[in-house]
N, C-alpha and C positions, 0 to 999 in steps of 0.2 A: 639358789638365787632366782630360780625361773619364779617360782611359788611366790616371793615376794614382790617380782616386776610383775607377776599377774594379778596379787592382791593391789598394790599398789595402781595399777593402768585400772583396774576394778573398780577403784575407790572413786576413781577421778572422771571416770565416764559415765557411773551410777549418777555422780555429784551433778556433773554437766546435765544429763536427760533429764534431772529433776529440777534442774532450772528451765530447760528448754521448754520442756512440757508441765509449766506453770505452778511447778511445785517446787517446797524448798528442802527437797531430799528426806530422803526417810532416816536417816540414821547412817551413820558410822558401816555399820556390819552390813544393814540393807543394801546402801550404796553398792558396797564391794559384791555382795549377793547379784546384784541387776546388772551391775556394769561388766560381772565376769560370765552371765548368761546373754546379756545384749552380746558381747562379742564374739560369742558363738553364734548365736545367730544372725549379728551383722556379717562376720566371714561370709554364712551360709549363704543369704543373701546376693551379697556381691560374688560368691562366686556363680549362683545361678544366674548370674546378670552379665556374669564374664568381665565384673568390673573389676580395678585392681586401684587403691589408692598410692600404694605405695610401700615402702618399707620403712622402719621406726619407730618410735617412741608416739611422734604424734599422728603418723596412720593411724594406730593402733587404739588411741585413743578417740578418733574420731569414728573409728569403725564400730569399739564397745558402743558409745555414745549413740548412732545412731540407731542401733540394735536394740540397745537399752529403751531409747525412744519408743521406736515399734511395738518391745516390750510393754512400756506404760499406755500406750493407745489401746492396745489391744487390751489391756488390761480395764481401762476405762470404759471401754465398751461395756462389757459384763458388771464393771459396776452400778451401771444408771439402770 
């Protein structure tokens, strides 16, 4: 059950960063790919910040999400 609340939270925070950061997501699989490494390194992140948003469904999602973000910035960088 874990593996599919993490693909699922994956899918929906890849989806989110690629609207945010002016794209309109890369795909299905990609999504899930970005938004389950954004969350890792959004944790990362806010734990080195000492921040904590919360507990749930939509912490969780907002923390892939913003990860995922960082992810595609940084990702951008290297592309130009």
């Amino acid at each position: 059950m874990s593996l599919l609340y993490a693909l699922l939270i994956g899918a929906i925070a890849g989806w989110l960063a690629g609207k945010l950061m002016k794209g309109g997501g890369f795909g299905l699989l990609a999504n899930i790919i970005i938004g389950i490494i954004g969350g890792l390194v959004g944790n990362w992140i806010f734990g080195k910040l000492g921040v904590a948003i919360g507990t749930g469904l939509i912490s969780d999602i907002i923390t892939g999400a913003i990860g995922a973000c960082v992810i595609l910035f940084i990702a951008g960088l290297f592309k130009k």
